[in-house]
N, C-alpha and C positions, 0 to 999 in steps of 0.2 A: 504494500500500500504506500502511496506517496503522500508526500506533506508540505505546505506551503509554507514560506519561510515563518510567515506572520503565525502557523501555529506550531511550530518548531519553539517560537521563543517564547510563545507562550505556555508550552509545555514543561520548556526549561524555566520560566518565572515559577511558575506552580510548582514544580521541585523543588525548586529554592525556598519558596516560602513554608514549604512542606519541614523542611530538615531544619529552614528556623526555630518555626515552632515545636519541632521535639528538643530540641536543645534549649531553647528556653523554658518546658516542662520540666527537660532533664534539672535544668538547673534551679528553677523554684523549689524541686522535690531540693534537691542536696542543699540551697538556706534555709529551710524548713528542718532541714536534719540537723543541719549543723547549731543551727539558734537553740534549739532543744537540747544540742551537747553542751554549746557554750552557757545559759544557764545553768547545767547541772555541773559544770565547773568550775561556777564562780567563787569564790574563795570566803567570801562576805555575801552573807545571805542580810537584804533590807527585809525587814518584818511589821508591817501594818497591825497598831494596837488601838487598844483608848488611854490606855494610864488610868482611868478614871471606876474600873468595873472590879470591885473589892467582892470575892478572892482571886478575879481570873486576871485582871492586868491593872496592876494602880500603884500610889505611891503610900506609904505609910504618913508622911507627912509632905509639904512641899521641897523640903532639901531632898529627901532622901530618894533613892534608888528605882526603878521602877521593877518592881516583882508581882508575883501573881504564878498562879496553878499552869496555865497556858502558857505565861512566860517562862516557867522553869521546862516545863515540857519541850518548848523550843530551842532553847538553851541545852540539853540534855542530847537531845536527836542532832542540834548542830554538832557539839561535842564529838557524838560516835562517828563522823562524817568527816571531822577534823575541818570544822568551818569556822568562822565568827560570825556573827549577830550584830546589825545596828536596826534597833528598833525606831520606828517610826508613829507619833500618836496622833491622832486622828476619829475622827466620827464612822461611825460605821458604811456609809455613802465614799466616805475618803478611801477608806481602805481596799473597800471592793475595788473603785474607780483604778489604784495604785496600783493592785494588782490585773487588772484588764490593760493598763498602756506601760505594765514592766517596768514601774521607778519600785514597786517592791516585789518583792519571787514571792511572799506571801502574806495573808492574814491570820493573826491567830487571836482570839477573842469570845471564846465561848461560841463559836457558831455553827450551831445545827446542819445534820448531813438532810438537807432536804431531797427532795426532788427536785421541787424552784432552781436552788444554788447548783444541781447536779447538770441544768444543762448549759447554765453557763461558766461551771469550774469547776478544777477538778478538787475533790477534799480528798483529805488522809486517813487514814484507818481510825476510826475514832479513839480515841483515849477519856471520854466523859460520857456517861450516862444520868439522865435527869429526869424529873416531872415538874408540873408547873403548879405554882401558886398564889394568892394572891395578899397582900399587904393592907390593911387597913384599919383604922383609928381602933385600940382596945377597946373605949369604952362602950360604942356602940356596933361596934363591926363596920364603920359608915354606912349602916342602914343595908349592908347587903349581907343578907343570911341564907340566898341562893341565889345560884346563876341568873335568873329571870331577876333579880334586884339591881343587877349592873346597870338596868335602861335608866338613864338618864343622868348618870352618875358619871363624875370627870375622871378618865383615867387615863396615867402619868404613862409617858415614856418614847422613847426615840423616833419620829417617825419613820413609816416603809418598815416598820419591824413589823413581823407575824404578828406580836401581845396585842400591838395598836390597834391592827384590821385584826384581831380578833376581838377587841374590844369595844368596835364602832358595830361590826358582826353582831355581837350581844346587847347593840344599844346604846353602848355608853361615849360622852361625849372623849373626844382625844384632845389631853393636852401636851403638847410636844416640845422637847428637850433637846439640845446642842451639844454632844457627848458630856454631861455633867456630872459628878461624883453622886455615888449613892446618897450622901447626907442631903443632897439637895433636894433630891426625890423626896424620901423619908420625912423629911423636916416638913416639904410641902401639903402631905397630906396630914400632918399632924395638925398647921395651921387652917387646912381648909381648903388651898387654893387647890387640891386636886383631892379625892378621894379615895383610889383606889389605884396600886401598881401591878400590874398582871406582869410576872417575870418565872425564871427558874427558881426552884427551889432551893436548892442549896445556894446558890448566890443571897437570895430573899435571908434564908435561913443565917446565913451568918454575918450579912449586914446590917438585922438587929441583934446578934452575938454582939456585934463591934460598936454599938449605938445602943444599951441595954437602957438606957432613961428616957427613950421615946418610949411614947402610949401607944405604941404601935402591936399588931397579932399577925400570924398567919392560919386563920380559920381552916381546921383540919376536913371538912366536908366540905372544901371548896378546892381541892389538891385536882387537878385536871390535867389531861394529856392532848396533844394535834397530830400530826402528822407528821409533823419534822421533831418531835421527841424518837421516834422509833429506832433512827439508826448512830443517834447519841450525838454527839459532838467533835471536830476534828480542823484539823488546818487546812485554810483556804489557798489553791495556785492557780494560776491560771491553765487552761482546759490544753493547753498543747505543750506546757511541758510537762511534757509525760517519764522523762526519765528522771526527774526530781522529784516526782511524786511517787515513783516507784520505789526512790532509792529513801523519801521521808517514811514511807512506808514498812519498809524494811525494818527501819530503825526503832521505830514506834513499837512494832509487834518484837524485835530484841530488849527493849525496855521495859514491854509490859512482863515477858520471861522469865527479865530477871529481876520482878520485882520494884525496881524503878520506881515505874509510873503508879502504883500503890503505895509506896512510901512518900512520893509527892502530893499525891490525893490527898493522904491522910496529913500531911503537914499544912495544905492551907485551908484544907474542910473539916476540923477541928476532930481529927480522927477518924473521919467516914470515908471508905473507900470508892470514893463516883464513879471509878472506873470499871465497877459491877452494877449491872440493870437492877437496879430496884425495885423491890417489892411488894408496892404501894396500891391500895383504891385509889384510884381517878374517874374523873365522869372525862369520856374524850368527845373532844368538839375537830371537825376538819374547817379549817379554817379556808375562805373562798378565796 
């Protein structure tokens, strides 16, 4: 068969742009690979916190240190890894944000292995298990002695968190917080300006441990569970480094082996081991 020059050359264009574009596939797959090795060999791991979430990341006072449950955990796993840590503090919006455009490899913050979190990042083997409950005034319980009592009633706490939408879910008005220290919350609804904190339990629980002169309860027929309680709590990375998440993961399940990560539980949760499911009545609500 014969061929006119005009599609001679453009059979040879067509080639040409043929073998471009594999080699530029070729070559997206290999920075895609490579980015994935090069954070798993970064030397200095940035870590997205609040400072402000007593027992899981806060400061004892304002000179001192920033520690917490999740912050030693991090600290521990970088260790085995032979990494360092410069933590970064932040709102919970900051954090995610930090680690979606890579100024942090991760967050760690007491935050639930959801589904939600699952399709946009990837978490680590959990190291906390919890249920939830809720905070308010001793003397009269602020007026909520069941679930159906939240309608209309102000409840505290960070917006875009699950507690919020579950708490506007159950009625009740949201008033909303700028990564603040526990005492602020606590104090608020002791004076009034909010009513009610829907949060984890052991957090709740040992934040009036640490605050014993607030009027404050956590009403035991009010201890409830969602959806993102189930697969516990663990460290937030972004969804495509997958060998950093493999090799936190590693680390975590050596930790909890030997021990480790139950002698940390029990040192910022006043002897309780979080890192075994607990088992407790809850009423579970799915939160929309």
């Amino acid at each position: 068969m014969f061929h006119s020059k005009k599609s001679i050359r453009l059979t040879a264009l067509a080639s040409a742009m043929a073998l471009i574009l594999i080699f530029t596939l070729a070559g997206c797959g290999k920075t895609a690979k490579s980015t994935n090795q090069k954070v798993a060999d970064q030397k200095t791991w940035v870590v997205a916190t609040s400072g402000t979430l007593y027992p899981t990341s806060f400061h004892a006072n304002k000179k001192s240190a920033l520690t917490g449950y999740d912050i030693a955990v991090v600290k521990a796993v970088a260790k085995g890894l032979h990494k360092k840590v410069t933590f970064k503090e932040m709102d919970v919006d900051g954090m995610l944000t930090a680690v979606n455009n890579g100024t942090a490899q991760m967050a760690a913050n007491d935050f639930s292995i959801s589904k939600q979190r699952e399709k946009q990042f990837a978490l680590s083997t959990p190291y906390k298990f919890s249920f939830d409950s809720m905070v308010v005034r001793k003397s009269d319980q602020s007026g909520i002695h069941s679930f159906a009592d939240l309608k209309g009633k102000k409840a505290a706490g960070e917006a875009g968190t699950g507690y919020q939408r579950l708490a506007s879910q159950l009625g009740a008005k949201q008033v909303n917080y700028d990564n603040v220290s526990n005492d602020v919350y606590l104090r608020d609804v002791v004076n009034g300006r909010t009513d009610v904190i829907l949060n984890d339990y052991y957090l709740q629980s040992m934040a009036l441990k640490a605050l014993p002169n607030l009027p404050l309860t956590i009403p035991k027929n009010l201890y409830f569970t969602t959806q993102n309680d189930k697969n516990g709590t663990g460290i937030i990375m972004k969804k495509s480094n997958t060998k950093l998440t493999a090799e936190v993961d590693k680390e975590i399940k050596k930790l909890e082996a030997d021990g480790t990560i139950t002698k940390l539980s029990k040192e910022f949760y006043g002897g309780q081991d979080v890192s075994k499911k607990p088992n407790v009545k809850t009423t579970y609500f799915k939160i929309k």
